[in-house]
N, C-alpha and C positions, 0 to 999 in steps of 0.2 A: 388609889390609882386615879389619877387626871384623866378624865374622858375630854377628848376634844372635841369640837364644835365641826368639824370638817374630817372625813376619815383621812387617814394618808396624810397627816399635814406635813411629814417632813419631805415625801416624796413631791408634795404641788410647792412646798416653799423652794425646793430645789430644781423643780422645773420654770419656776418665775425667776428664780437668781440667772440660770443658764439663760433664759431668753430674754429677758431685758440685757442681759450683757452682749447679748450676739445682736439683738436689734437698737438697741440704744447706746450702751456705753462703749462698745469696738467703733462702731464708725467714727463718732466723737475722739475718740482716740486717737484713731488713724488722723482723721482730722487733724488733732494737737501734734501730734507726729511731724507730718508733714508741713506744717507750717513754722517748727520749731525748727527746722532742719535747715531753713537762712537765716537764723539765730535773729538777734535782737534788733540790732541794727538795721538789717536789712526788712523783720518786719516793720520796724517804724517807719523808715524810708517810702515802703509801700504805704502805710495807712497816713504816713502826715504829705501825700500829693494833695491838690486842691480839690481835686475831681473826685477822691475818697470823701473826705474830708465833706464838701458837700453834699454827695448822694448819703453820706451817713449822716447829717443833719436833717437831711429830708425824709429818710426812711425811718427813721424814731422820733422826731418831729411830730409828722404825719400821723405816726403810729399810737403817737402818744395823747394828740389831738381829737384824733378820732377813736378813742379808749375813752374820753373825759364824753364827747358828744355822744358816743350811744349810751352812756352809762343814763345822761338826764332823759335822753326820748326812748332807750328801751324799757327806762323805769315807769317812765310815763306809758308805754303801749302797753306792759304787762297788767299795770294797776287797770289801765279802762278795758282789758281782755277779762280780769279776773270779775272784777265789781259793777260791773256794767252788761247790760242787755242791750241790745239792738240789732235791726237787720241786715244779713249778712256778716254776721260775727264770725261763722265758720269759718269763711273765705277769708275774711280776714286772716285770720289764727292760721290758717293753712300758709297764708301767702307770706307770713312772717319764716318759716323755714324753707321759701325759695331762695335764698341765697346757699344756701346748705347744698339743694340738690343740683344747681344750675352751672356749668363748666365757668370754671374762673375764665377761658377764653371768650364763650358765650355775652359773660356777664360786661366784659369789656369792651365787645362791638356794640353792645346794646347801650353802654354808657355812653360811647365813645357817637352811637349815633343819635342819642340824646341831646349832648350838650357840643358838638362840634357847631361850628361857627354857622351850618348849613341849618342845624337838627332842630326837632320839634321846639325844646328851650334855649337851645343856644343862638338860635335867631333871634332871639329876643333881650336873650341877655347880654349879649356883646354888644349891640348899638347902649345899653346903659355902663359898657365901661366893664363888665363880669365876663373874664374869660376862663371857661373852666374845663374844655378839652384842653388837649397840651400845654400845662400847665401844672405847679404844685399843686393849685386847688381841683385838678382831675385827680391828683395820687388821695386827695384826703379823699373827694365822694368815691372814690371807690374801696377806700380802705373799709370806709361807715357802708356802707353800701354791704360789704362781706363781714365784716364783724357786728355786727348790728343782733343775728340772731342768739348772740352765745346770752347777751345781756339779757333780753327777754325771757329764755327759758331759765336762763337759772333763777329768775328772779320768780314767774310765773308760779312754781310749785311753792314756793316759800308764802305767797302772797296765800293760795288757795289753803296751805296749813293754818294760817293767824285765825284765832276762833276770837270770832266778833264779841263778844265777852269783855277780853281786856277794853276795847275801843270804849263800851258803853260806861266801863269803869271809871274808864280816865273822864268821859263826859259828864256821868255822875255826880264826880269830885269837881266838877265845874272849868274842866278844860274844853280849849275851843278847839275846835276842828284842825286848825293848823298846828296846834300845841297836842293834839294828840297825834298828828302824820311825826313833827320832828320828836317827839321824849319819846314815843313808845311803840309806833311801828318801824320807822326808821331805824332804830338800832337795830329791832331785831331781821329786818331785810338786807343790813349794809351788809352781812358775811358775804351773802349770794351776791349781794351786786359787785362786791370786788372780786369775786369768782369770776363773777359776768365778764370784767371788766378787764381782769387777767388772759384770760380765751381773749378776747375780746385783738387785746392788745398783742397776743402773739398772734393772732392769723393774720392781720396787718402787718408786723414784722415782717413776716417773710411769702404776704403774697406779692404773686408773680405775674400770672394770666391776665387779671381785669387790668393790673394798674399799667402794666406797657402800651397797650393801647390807648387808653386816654390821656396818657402822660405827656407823648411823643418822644420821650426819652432823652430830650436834650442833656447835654452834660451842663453840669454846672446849674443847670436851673432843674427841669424835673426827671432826673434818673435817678432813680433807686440802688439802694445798694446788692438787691439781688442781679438787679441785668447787671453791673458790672461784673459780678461772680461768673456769668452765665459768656458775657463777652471774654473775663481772662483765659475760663478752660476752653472758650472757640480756637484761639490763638496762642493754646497749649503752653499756659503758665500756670500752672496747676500750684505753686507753691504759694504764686501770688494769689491766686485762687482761694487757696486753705487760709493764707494771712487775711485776706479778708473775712472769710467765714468765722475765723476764730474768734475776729473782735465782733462781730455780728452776735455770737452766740454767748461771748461773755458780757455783754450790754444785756441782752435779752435775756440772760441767765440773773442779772442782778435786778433787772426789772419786777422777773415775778418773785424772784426772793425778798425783796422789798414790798409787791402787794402780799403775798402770801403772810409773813410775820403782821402786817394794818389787820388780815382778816383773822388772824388770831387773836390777835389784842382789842379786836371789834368784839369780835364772838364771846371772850371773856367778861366784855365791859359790859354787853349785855345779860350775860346772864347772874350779874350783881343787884 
């Protein structure tokens, strides 16, 4: 007789089938429903206007930009959290999961009164020519600004696992310092940091709160493709609405399908 690891497993496998499908896969549905329902044409019609067309170059753009930038500085803030002493470490480590607890609205007045033309840095940086309230480049620091923590911790716990062993091995064998970061701890951290960098790159997809603020939402230069979402159901075009969300969610549906497959084929090549 098979003893299982979990009692009940067919009753908890059948309450995770019921509630990912009432909480994930019905809305998405209704979703495709609904956006199916002006057939082909008329979704294209909607997604190839200019004003789509752009806010969706900006919104995965951006998203994708700032998925690549915290991937190098959350790699880098995990590595001097994990390997390094100094004071005020705590705080630090703490201060790295304020983007986590802090309102996406919060976090966007406080950008917005940042680097606004008036703010603490943007006085300084617009007489050199850098404007980066209302503007593409307010949509990216805010994107890096909110996905910034996913990369650090998933990288963190993976860092703190490596047993200093191998390192001293590869230095043994007469590799240098930077030949032991890229052959042999780098592989086996790329899994997490494309995790990182997955998280990473979907809470920029689809955040909302920080980036309208500092963005100023102009069309055609920096609106996002969610306040459009957000302007068609004001103005009760809910189909146009769903056409857009569709194409939003099968870009971002093939995005992590694409890292997820890198972090397999990662994971595998390290463990050869």
């Amino acid at each position: 007789m098979t003893r299982r690891v979990l009692p009940g497993f067919g009753l908890s496998l059948g309450y995770t089938v019921v509630y990912l499908g009432l909480i994930v896969l019905l809305p998405l549905s209704a979703l495709a429903v609904k956006a199916a329902g002006i057939g082909f044409d008329g979704l294209w019609s909607i997604l190839a206007t200019p004003r789509i067309v752009a806010a969706l170059k900006l919104s995965f753009g951006a998203a994708a930009l700032s998925a690549v930038i915290n991937a190098v500085v959350g790699l880098l803030v995990a590595w001097v959290l994990v390997r390094y002493e100094f004071p005020g470490k705590r705080l630090f480590d703490a201060l790295v999961d304020l983007p986590f607890a802090l309102p996406t609205a919060v976090a966007g007045i406080a950008l917005t009164a940042l680097y606004a033309p008036n703010g603490w840095l943007g006085q300084w940086l617009v007489p050199l020519g850098i404007k980066v309230a209302f503007s593409p480049l307010g949509v990216l620091v805010a994107m890096i600004f909110v996905g910034f923590p996913y990369v650090v911790r998933t990288v963190q716990p993976v860092l703190e696992a490596l047993d200093r062993d191998v390192e001293e091995a590869a230095e043994s064998l007469g590799a240098t310092r930077l030949q032991t970061f890229v052959r042999v701890l780098f592989p086996l951290m790329l899994p997490a940091l494309l995790t990182g960098v997955a998280l990473a790159l979907a809470r920029a997809v689809g955040e909302y709160g920080s980036v309208i603020f500092i963005s100023g939402n102009l069309p055609m230069q920096s609106e996002i493709l969610p306040l459009v979402i957000v302007q068609k159901l004001e103005q009760y075009k809910y189909a146009d609405a769903a056409a857009v969300g569709v194409i939003m969610l099968a870009i971002s549906f093939g995005l992590l399908l694409a890292i997820n497959m890198l972090q397999r084929w990662s994971r595998r090549w390290a463990e050869r």
